[in-house]
C-alpha positions as CSV (number, residue, x, y, z in Angstrom):
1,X,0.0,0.0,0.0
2,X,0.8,3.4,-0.7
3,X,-0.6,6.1,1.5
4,X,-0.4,9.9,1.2
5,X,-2.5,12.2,3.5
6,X,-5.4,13.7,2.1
7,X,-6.9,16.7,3.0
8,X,-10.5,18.0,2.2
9,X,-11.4,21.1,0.9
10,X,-12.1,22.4,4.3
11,X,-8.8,21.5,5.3
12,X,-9.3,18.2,7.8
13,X,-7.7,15.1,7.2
14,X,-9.9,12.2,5.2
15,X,-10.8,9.3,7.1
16,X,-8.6,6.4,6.0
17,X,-5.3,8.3,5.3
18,X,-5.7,11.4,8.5
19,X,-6.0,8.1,10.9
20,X,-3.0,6.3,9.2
21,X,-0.8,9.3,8.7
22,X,-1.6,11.4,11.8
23,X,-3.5,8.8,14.4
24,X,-1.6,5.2,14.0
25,X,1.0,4.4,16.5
26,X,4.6,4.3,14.7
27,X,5.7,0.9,14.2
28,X,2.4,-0.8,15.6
29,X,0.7,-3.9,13.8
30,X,-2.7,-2.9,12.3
31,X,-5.5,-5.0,11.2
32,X,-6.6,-3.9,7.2
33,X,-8.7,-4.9,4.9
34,X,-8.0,-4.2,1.4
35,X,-10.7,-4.0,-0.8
36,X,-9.3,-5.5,-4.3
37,X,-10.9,-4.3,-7.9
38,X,-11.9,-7.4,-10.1
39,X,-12.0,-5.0,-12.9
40,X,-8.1,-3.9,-12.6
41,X,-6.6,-6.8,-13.6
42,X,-3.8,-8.0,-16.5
43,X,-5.3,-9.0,-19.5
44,X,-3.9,-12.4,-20.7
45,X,-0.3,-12.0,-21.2
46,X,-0.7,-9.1,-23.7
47,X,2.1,-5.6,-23.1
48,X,0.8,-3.6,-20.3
49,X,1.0,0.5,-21.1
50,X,0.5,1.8,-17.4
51,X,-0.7,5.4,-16.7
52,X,-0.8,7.2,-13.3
53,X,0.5,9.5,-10.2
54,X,1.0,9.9,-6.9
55,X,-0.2,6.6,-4.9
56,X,-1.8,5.2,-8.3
57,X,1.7,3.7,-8.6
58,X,0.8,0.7,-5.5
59,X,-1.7,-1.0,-8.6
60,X,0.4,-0.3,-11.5
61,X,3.7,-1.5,-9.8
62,X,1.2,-4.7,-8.1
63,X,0.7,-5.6,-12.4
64,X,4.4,-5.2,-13.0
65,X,5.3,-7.6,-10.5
66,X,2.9,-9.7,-11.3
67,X,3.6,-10.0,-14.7
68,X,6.8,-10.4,-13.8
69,X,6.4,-13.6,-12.1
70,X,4.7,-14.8,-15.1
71,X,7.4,-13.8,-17.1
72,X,5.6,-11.6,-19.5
73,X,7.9,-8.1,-20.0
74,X,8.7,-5.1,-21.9
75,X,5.9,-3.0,-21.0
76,X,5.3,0.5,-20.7
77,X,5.0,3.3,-17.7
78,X,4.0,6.7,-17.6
79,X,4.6,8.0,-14.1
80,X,3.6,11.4,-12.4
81,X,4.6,13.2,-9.3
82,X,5.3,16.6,-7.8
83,X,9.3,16.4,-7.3
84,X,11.8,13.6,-8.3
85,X,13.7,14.2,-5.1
86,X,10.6,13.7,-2.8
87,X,8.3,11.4,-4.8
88,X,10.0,9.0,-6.6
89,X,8.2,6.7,-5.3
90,X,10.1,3.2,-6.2
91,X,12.4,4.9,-8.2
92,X,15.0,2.4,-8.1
93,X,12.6,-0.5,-8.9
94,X,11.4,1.7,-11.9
95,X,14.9,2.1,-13.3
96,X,16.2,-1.7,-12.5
97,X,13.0,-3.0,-14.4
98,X,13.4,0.1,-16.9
99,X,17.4,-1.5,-17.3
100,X,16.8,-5.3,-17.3
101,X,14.0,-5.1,-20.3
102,X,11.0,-5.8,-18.0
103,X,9.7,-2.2,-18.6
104,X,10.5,-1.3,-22.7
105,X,10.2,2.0,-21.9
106,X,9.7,4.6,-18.8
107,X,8.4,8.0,-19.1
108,X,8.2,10.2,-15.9
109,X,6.4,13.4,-15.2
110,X,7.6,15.9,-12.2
111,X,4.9,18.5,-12.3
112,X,6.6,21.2,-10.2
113,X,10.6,20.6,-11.1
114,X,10.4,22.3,-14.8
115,X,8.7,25.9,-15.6
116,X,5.6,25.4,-17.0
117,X,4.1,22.5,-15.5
118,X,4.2,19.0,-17.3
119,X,1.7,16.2,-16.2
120,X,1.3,12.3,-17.2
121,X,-1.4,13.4,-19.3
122,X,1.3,15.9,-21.8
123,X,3.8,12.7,-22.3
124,X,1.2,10.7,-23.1
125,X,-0.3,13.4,-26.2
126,X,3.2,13.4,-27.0
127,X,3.9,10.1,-27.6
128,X,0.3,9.6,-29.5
129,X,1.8,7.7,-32.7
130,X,3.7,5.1,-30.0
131,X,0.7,4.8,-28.3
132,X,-1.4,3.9,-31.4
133,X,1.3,2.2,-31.9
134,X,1.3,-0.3,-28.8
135,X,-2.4,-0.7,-28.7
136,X,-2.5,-1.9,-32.1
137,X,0.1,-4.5,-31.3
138,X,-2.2,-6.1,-28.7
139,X,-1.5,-3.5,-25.5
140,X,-3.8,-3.4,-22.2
141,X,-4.2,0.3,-21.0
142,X,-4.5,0.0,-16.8
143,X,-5.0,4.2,-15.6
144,X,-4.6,4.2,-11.7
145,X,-4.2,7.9,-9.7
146,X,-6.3,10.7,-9.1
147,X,-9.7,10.6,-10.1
148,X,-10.0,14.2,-10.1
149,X,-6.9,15.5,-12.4
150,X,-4.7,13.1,-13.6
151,X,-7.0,10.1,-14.5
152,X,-9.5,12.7,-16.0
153,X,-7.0,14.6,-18.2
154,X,-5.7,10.9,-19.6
155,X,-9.0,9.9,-20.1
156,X,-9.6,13.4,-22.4
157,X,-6.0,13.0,-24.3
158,X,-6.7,9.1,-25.2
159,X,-10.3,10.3,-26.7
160,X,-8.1,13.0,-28.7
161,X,-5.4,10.3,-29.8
162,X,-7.5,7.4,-30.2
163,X,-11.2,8.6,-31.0
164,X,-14.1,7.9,-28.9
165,X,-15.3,4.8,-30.8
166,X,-11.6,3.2,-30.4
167,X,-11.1,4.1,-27.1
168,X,-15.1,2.6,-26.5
169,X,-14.2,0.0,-28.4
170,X,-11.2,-1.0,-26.0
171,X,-13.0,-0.5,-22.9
172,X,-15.7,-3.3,-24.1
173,X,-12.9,-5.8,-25.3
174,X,-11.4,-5.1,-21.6
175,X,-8.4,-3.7,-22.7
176,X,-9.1,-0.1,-21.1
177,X,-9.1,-0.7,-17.4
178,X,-9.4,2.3,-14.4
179,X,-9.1,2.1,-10.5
C-alpha cells in the first residue's frame, strides 16, 4: 500500500489516510482490509501501457510484479509526481525493471521541477503515434491515480489520440481498465 495524507477542501484530514498518517502508532501492527478491484486486472499476457500519479503507482507497480512472475515483460509506464527528489516513489525499482527489459520504456512526469508544468497526461499526447502504436500490437491500457486531475485529463488525451469509438471499443474488449 501506498498512503499519502489527504486533506479535504475544508482542510481536515480524510478518514482512512488522516487516521493512518496522523493517528496510528509508529511501528504498531494494524489490522486492514483491502478492498481489491476485479475490474483492474492484466489482460492475458498481452504488453501492459500503465498510466498514473501519486499513490496510483501501489496497482500499476502490483501488475508489474505480477507479470513479472509470469514472465511476461517489456511493458510501458507513464509515471507522475510533484518532485523527483521527494516522490519517486520506487524509483530504483522503476529504473532496474526500466534496465533489465521488464519495462521497454519509462516515461516520468515531475509537475513542479520544470517551468511550465508537465503532467502524465502531456507525455502521453506526445507520444500519441507510440501509443497507437502499442495498442494496435495487442496492449492493455490500466489508468490508476487521481480521479479528479490526472485520470481525468488521460482519459480526455486518449479520446483525442485514439477517437471515442476506439477508445469505447477498447473498454468493451477489456483492454481499457481504471481504478
Amino acid at each position: 500500500l501506498v498512503v499519502r495524507l489527504t486533506r479535504r477542501d475544508d482542510g481536515s484530514a480524510g478518514l482512512g489516510s488522516g487516521w493512518l498518517c496522523l493517528h496510528a502508532p509508529p511501528q504498531a501492527a494494524l489490522l486492514a482490509r483491502v478492498r481489491a478491484n476485479p475490474g483492474f486486472r492484466r489482460h492475458g499476457d498481452t504488453p501492459l501501457l500503465l498510466i498514473g500519479n501519486g499513490t496510483g503507482i501501489a496497482g500499476l507497480r502490483s501488475l508489474l510484479r505480477e507479470a513479472e512472475v509470469a514472465g511476461v515483460h517489456r511493458h510501458w509506464l507513464l509515471f507522475g509526481e510533484r518532485n523527483a527528489a521527494h516522490d519517486a516513489l520506487f524509483g530504483a525499482e522503476l529504473q532496474a525493471w526500466r534496465d533489465s527489459g521488464h519495462l521497454q520504456r519509462l516515461d516520468l512526469a515531475f509537475s513542479r521541477d520544470q517551468p511550465g508544468k508537465v503532467y502524465v497526461q502531456d507525455r502521453l499526447r506526445d507520444a500519441a503515434d507510440e501509443v497507437r502504436a502499442w495498442l494496435a500490437r495487442g496492449a492493455t491500457l490500466h489508468v490508476c491515480g487521481s480521479l479528479d486531475s490526472m485520470a481525468r485529463g488521460v482519459d480526455a488525451a486518449l479520446r483525442e489520440i485514439l477517437g471515442e469509438d476506439a477508445l469505447d471499443a477498447l473498454s468493451v474488449d477489456g483492454r481499457y481498465r481504471r481504478d
